[in-house]
C-alpha positions as CSV (number, residue, x, y, z in Angstrom):
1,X,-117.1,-4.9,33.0
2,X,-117.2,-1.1,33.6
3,X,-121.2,-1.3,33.3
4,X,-121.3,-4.5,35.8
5,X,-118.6,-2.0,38.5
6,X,-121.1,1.4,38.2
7,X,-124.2,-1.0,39.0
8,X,-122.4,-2.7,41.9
9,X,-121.3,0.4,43.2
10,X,-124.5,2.1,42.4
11,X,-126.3,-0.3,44.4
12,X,-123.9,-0.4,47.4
13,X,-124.0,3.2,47.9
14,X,-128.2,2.7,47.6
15,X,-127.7,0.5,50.3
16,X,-125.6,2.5,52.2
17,X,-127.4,5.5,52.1
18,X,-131.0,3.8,53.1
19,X,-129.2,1.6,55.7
20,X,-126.7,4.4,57.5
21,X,-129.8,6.1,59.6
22,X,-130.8,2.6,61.0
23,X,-127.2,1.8,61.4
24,X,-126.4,5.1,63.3
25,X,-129.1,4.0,65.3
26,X,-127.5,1.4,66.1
27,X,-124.2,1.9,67.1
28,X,-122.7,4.6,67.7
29,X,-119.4,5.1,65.5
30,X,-116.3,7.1,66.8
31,X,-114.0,9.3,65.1
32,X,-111.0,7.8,64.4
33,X,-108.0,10.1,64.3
34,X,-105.4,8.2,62.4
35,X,-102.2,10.6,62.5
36,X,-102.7,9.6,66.5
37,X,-103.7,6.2,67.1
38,X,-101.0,3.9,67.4
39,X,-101.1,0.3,65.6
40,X,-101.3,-1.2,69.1
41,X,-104.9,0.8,69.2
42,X,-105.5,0.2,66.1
43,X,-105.1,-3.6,66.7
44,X,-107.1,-3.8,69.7
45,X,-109.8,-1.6,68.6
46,X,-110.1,-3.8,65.0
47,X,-110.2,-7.3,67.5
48,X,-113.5,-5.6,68.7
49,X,-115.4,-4.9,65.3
50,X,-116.8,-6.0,62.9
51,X,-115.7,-7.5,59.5
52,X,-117.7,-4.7,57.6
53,X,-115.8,-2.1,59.8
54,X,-112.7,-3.5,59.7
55,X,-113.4,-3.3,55.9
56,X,-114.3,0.4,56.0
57,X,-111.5,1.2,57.8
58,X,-108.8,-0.2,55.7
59,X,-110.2,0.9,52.6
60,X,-109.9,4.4,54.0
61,X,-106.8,4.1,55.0
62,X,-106.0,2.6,51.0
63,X,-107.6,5.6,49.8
64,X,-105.7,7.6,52.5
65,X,-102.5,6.3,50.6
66,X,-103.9,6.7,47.5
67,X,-104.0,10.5,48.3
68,X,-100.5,10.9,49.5
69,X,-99.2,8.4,46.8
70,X,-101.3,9.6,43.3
71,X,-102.3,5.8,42.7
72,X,-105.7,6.1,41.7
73,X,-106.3,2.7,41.2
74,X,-107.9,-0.1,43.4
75,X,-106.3,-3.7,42.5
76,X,-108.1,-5.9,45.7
77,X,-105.1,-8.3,45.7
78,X,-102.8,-5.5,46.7
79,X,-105.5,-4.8,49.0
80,X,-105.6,-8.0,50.4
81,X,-102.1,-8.3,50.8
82,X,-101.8,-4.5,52.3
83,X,-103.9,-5.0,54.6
84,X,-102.2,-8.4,55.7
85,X,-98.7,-6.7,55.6
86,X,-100.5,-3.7,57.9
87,X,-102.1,-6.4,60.2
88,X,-98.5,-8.0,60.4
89,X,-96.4,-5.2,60.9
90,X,-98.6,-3.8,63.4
91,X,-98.5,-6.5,65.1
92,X,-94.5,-5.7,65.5
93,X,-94.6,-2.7,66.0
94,X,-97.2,-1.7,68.6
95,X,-96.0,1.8,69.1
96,X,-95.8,2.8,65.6
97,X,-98.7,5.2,64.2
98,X,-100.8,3.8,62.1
99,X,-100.4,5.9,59.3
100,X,-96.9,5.6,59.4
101,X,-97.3,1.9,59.5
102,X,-99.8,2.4,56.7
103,X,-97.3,4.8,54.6
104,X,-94.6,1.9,55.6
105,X,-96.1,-1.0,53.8
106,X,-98.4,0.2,51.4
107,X,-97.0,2.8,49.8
108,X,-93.9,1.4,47.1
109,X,-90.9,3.8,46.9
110,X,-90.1,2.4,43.3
């Protein structure tokens, strides 16, 4: 299993790294500054991109959490639903930062 994760990953990062300059190309990406962007940004901004973004983003923001909380490790059903509950309570809660939203639902004061 560990053999079949390095090989995925090794080969996504290939990808990524022979991809990005055709990418940047593209599309220009902007900085996202997510101790000031509020979830109601966050939402509209997300309705705009695309899947693969939206994926980027919220696994940074998992790993963001990851930092601040010392879990080091990825389970994608927690995932899937973190990124529901974000989606959800952001949703509520237009106003809110997103990182506090983030920090509100994802991290587990147990």
């Amino acid at each position: 299993m560990k053999k079949l994760m390095m090989t995925a990953t090794l080969c996504l990062s290939a990808t990524l790294l022979i991809s990005a300059p055709a990418l940047a190309k593209k599309t220009q990406m902007q900085d996202i500054d997510f101790g000031a962007i509020t979830c109601g940004e966050f939402m509209q901004e997300m309705s705009t991109s695309s899947a693969e973004d939206v994926g980027v983003v919220l696994m940074w923001i998992d790993g963001y959490l990851s930092g601040v909380s010392g879990d080091t490790l990825l389970n994608w059903k927690n995932l899937e639903k973190f990124s529901a509950d974000l989606v959800a309570y952001c949703k509520s809660k237009p106003d809110v930062k997103v990182l506090d939203a983030a920090e509100e639902v994802g991290i587990d004061d147990e």
